[in-house]
N, CA, C and O of each residue as an XYZ file, in Angstrom:
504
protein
N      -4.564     22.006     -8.173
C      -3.960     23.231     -8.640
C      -3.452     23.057    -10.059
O      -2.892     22.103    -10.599
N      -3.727     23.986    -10.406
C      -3.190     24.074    -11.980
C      -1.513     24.251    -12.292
O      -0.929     25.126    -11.653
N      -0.848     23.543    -13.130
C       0.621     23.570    -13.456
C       1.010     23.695    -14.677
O       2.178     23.327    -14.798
N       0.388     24.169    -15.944
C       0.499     24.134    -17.290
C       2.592     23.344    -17.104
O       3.517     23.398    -16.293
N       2.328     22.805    -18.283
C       3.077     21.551    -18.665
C       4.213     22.336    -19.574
O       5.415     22.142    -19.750
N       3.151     23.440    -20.134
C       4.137     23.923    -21.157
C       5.143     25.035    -20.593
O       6.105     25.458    -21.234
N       4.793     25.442    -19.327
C       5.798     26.289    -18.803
C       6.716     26.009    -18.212
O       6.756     24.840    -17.829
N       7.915     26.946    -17.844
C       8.761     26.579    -17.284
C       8.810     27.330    -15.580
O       8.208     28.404    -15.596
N       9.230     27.077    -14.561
C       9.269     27.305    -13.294
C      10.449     27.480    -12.498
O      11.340     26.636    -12.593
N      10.628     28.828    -11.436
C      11.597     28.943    -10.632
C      11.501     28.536     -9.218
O      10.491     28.620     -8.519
N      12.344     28.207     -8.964
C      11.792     27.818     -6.944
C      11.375     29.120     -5.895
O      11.397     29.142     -4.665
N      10.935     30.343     -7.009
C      10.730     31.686     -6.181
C       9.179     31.228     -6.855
O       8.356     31.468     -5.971
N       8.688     30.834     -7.710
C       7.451     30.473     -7.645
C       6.698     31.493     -8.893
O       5.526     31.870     -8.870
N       7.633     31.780     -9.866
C       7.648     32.452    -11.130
C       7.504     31.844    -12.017
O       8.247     30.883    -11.819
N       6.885     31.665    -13.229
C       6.735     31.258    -14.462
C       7.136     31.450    -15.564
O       6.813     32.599    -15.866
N       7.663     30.983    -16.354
C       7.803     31.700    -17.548
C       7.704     30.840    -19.150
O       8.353     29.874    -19.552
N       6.885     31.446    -19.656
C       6.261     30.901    -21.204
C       7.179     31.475    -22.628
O       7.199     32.700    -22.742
N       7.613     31.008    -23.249
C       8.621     31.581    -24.205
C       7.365     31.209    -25.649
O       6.703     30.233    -26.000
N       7.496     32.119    -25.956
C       6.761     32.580    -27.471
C       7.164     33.802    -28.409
O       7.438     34.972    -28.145
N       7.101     33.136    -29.530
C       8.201     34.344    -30.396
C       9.156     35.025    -30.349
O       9.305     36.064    -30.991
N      10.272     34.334    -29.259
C      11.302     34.381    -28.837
C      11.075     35.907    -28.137
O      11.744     36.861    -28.535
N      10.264     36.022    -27.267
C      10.265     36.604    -25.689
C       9.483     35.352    -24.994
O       8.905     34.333    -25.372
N       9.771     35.960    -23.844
C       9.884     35.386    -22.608
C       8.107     36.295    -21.818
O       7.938     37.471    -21.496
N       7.235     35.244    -21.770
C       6.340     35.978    -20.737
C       6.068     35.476    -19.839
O       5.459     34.406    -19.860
N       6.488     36.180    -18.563
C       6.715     35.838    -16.748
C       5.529     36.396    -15.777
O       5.182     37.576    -15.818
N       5.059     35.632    -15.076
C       3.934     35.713    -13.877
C       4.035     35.056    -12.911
O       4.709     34.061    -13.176
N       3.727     35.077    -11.925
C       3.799     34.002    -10.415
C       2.450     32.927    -10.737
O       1.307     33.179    -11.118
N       3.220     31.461    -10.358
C       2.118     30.822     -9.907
C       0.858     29.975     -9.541
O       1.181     29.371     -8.518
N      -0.105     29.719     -9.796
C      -1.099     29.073     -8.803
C      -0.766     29.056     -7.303
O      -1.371     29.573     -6.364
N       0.302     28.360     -7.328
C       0.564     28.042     -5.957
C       0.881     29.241     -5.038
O       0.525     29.344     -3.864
N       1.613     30.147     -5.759
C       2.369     30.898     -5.179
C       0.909     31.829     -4.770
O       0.742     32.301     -3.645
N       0.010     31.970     -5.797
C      -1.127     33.216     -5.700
C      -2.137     32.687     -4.439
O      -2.817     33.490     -3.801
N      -2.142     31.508     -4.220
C      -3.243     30.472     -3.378
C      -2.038     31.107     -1.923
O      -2.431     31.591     -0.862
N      -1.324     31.004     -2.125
C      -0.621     30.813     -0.455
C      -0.502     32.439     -0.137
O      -0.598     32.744      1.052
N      -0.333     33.337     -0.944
C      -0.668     34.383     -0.563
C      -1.480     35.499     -0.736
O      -1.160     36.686     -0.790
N      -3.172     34.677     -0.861
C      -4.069     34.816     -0.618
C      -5.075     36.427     -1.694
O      -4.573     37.128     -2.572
N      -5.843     36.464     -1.395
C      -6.218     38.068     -2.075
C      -5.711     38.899     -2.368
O      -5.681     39.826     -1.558
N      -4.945     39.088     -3.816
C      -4.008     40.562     -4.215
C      -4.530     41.292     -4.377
O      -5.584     41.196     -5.006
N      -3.976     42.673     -3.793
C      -5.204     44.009     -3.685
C      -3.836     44.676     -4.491
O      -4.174     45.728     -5.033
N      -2.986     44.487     -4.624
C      -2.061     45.502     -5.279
C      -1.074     44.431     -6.004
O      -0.785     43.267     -5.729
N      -0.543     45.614     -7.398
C       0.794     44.673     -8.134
C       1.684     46.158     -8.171
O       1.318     47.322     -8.331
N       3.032     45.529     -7.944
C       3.645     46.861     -8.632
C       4.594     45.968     -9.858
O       4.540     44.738     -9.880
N       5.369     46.676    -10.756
C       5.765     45.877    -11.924
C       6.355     47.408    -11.624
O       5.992     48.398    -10.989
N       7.846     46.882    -12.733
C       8.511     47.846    -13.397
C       8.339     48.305    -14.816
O       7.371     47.877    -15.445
N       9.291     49.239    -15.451
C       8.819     50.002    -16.563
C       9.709     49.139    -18.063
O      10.810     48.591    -18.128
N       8.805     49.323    -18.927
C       9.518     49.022    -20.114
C      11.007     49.351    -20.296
O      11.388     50.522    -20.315
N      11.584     48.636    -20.389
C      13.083     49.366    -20.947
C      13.914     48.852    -19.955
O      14.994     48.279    -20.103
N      13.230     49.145    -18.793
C      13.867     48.571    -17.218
C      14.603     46.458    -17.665
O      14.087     45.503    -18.247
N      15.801     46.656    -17.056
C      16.657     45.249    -17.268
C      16.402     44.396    -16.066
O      16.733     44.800    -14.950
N      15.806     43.190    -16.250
C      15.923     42.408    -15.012
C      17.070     41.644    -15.090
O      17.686     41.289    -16.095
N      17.291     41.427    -13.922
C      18.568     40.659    -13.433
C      18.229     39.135    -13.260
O      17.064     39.138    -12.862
N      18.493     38.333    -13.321
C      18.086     36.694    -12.966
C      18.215     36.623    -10.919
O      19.329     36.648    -10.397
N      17.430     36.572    -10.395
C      17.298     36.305     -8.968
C      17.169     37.105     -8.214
O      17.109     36.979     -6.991
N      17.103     38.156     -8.917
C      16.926     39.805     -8.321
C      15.388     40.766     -8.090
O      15.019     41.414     -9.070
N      14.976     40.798     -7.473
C      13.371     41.634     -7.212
C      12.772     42.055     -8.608
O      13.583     41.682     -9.456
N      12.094     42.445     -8.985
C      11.705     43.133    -10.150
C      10.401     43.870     -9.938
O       9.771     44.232    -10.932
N       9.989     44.097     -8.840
C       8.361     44.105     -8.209
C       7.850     43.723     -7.364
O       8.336     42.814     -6.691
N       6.591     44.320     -7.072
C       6.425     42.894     -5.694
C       4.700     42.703     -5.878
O       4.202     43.308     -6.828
N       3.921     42.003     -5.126
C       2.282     41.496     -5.047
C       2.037     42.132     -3.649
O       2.990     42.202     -2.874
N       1.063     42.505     -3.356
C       0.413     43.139     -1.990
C      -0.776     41.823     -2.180
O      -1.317     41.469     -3.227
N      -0.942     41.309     -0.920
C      -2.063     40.876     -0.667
C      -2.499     41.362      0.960
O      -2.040     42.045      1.876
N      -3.891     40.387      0.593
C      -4.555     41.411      2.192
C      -3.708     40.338      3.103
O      -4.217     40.313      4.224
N      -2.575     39.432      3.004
C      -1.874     38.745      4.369
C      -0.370     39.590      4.167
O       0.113     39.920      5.251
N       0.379     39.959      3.055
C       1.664     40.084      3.327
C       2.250     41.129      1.795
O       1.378     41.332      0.950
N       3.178     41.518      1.619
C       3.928     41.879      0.428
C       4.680     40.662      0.562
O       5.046     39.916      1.470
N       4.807     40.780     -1.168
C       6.047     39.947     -1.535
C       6.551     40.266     -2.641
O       5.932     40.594     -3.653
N       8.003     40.163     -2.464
C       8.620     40.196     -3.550
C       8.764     39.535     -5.225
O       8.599     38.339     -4.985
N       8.912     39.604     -6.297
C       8.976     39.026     -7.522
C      10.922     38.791     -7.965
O      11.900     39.386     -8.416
N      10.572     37.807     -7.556
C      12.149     37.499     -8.040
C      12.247     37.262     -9.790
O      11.327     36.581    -10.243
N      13.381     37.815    -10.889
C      13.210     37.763    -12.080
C      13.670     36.318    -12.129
O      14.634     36.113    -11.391
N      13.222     35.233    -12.823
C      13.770     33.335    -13.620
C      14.476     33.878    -14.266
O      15.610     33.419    -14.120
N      14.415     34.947    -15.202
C      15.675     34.990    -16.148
C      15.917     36.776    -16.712
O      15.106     37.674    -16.941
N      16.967     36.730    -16.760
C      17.810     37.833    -17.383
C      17.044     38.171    -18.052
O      16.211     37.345    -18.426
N      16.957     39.753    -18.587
C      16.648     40.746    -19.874
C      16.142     41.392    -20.166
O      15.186     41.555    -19.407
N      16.148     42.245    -21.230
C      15.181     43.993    -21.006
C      13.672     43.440    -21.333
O      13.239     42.663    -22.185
N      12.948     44.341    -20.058
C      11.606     44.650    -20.493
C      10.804     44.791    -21.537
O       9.987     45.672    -21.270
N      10.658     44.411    -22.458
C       9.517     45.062    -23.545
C       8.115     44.948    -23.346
O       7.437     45.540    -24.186
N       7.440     44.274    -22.354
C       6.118     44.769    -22.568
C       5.602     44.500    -20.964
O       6.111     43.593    -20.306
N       4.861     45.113    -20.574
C       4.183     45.214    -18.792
C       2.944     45.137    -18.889
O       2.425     46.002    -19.594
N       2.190     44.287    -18.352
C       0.884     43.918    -17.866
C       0.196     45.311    -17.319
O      -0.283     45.162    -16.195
N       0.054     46.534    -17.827
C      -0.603     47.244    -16.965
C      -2.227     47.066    -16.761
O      -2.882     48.082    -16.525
N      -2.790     45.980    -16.835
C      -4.377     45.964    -16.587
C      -3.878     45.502    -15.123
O      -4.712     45.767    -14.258
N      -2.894     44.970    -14.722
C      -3.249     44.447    -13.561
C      -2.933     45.800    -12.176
O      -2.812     45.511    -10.985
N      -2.858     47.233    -12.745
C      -2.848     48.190    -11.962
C      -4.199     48.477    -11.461
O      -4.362     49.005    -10.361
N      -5.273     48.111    -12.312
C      -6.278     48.202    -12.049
C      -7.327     47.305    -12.121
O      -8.548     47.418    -12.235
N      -6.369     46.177    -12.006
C      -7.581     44.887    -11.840
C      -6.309     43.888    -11.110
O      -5.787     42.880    -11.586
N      -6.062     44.503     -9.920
C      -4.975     42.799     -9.578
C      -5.344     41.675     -8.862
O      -4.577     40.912     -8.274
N      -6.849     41.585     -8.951
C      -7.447     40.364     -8.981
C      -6.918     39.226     -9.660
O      -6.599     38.167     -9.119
N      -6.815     39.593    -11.282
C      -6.723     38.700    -11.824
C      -5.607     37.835    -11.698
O      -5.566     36.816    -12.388
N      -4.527     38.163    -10.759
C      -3.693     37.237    -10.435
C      -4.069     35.928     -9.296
O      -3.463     35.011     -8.742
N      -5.205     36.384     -9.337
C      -6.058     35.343     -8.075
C      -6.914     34.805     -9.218
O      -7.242     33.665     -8.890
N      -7.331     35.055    -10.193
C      -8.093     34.790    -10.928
C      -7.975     33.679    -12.228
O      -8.718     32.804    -12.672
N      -7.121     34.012    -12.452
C      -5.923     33.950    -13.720
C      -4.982     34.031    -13.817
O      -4.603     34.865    -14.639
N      -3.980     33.271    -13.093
C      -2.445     33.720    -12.852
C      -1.587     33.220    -14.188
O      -0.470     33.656    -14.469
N      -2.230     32.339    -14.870
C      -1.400     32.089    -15.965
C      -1.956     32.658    -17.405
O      -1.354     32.206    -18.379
N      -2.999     33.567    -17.674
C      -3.583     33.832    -18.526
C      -3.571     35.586    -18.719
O      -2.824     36.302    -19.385
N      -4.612     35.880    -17.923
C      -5.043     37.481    -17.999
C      -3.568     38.068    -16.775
O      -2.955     39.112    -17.004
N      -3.269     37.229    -15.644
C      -2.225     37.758    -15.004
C      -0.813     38.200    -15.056
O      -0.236     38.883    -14.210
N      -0.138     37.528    -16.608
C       1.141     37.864    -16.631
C       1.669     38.721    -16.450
O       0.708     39.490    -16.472
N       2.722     39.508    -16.211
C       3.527     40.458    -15.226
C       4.235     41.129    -16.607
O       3.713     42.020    -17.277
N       5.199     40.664    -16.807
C       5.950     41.207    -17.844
C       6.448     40.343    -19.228
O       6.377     39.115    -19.192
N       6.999     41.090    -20.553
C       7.897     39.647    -21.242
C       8.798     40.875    -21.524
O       8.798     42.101    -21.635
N       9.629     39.669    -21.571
C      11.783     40.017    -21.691
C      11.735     39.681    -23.058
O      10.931     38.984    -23.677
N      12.928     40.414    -23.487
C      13.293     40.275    -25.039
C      13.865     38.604    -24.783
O      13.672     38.163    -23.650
N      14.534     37.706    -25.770
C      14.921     36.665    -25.847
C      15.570     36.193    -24.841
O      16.672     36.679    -24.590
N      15.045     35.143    -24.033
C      15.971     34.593    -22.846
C      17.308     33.719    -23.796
O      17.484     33.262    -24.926
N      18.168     33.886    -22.264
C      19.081     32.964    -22.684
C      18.892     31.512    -22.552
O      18.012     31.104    -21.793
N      19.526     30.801    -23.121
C      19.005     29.594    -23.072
C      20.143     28.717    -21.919
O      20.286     27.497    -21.995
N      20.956     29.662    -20.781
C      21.350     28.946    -19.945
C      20.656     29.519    -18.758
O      21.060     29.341    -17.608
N      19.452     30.309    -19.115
C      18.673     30.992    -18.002
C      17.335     29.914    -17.588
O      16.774     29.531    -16.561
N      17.200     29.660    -19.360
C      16.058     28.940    -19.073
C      16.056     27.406    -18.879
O      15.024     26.837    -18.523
N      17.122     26.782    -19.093
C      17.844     25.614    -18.456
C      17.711     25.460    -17.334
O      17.431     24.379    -16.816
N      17.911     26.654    -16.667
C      18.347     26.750    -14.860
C      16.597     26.813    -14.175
O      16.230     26.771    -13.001
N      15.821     26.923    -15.399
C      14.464     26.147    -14.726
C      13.556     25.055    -14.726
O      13.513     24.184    -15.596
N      12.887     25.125    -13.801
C      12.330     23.533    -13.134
C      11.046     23.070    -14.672
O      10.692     23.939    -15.469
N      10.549     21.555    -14.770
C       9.267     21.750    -15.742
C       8.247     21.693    -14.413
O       8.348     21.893    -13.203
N       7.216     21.306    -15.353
C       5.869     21.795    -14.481
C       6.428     20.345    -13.514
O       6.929     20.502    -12.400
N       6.249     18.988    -14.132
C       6.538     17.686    -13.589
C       7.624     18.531    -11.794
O       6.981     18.543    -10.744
N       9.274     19.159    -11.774
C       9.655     19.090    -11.122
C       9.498     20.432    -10.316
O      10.289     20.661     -9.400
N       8.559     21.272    -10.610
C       7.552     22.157     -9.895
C       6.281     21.562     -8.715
O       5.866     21.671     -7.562
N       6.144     21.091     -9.619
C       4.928     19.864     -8.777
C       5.870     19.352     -7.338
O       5.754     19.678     -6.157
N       6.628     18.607     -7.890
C       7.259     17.826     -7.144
C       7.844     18.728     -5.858
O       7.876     18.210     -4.741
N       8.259     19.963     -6.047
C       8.872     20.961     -5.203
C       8.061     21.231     -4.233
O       8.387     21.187     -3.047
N       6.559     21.634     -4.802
C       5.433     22.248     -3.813
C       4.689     21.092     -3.359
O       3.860     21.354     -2.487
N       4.757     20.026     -3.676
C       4.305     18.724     -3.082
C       2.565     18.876     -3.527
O       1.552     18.809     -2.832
N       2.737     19.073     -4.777
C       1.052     19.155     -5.539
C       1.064     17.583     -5.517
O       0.098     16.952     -5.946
């Protein structure tokens, strides 16, 4: 399974890549493998504030819904909407074409409070 090195990880099984001081968040490998074929994404709207540990959305697959817990605090500025009509690609591409949303500038005691790929690994027993 794939773990890019350069990201950072929550124990809800969220990602998050910081570039140009936003924050861009997606679920996964692991998380997309264990719950199997996504036939649906829902995501929230630009502008919309995530909370750190709080829902923000959820994944439909053909075994279960699940929820999207936010890694870190802060307003919305930009939403993945291809994946309304392609949410394959979170089976496909969970760290590339799949990202979910990016937050204006995380805090940097948000992004502290997450795992590296090394103690991600170690969590899911890759």
């Amino acid at each position: 399974m794939s773990t890019p090195q350069e990201l950072r990880y929550s124990k809800e099984h969220e990602w998050v890549k910081v570039e140009d001081g936003k924050a861009r968040i997606g679920i996964t490998h692991f998380a997309q493998d264990e719950l199997g074929d996504i036939v649906f994404v829902e995501l929230p709207q630009v502008g919309d504030e995530l909370k750190k540990d709080e829902p923000f959305g959820s994944v439909e697959s053909v075994k279960t819904v699940s929820e999207l817990y936010a890694p870190i605090s802060g307003k919305i500025v930009e939403v993945n909407s291809e994946l309304e009509d392609s949410p394959e690609f979170v089976n496909e591409s969970p760290y590339e074409k799949a990202w979910m949303v990016v937050v204006e500038a995380p805090s940097e005691e948000d992004m502290d409070g997450l795992m590296s790929a090394d103690e991600y690994k170690e969590m899911t027993n890759e």
